[in-house]
DRENDO-1510 file (C-alpha; in Angstrom, 1 decimal, always signed):
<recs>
REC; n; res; u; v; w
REC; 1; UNK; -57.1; +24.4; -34.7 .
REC; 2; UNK; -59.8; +22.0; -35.0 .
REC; 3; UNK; -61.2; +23.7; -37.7 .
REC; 4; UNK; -58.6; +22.9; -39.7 .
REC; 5; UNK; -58.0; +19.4; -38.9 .
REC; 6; UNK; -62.2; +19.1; -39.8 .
REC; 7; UNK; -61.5; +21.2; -43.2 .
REC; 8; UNK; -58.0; +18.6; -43.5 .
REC; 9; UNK; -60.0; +15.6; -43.3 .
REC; 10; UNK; -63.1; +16.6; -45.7 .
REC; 11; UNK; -60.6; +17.4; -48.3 .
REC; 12; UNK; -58.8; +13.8; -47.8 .
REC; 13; UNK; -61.8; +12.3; -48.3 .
REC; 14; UNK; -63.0; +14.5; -51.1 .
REC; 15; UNK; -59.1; +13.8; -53.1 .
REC; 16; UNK; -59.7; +10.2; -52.5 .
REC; 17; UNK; -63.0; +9.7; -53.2 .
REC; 18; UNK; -61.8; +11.3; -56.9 .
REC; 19; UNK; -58.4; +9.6; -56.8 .
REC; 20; UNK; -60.1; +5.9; -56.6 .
REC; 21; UNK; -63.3; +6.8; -58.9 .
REC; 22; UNK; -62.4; +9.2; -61.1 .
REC; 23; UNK; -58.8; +9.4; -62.1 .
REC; 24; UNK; -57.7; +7.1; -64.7 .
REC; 25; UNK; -54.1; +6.1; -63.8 .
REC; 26; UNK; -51.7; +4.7; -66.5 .
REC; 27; UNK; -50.5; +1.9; -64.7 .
REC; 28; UNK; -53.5; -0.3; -65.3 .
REC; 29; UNK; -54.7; +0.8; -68.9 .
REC; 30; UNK; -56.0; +3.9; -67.7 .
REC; 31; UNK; -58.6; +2.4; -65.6 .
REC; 32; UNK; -59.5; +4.1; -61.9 .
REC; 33; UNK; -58.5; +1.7; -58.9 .
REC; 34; UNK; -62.3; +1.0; -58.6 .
REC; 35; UNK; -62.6; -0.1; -62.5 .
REC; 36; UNK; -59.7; -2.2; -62.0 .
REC; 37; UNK; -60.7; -3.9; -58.8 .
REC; 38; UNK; -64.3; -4.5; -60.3 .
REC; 39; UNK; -62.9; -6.3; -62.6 .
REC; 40; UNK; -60.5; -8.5; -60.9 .
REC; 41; UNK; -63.2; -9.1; -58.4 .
REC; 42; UNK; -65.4; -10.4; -61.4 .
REC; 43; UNK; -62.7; -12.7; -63.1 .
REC; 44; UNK; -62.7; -14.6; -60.0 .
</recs>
């Protein structure tokens, strides 16, 4: 059982790792959450 949980968390991390830096999403002009907050971070 604790295998799995270990396996379970690695691919979390893995899917968000690519859902934050690598997926665009539509929602903000096709940007990944990392573009987007880059560049709010920068208009400030």
């Amino acid at each position: 059982m604790l295998k799995d949980f270990v396996a379970c968390r690695k691919a979390i991390k893995k899917y968000l790792a690519y859902y934050n830096g690598e997926r665009s999403h539509m929602g903000i002009d096709f940007m990944t959450p990392l573009q987007n907050f880059a560049e709010l971070i920068t208009s400030y």
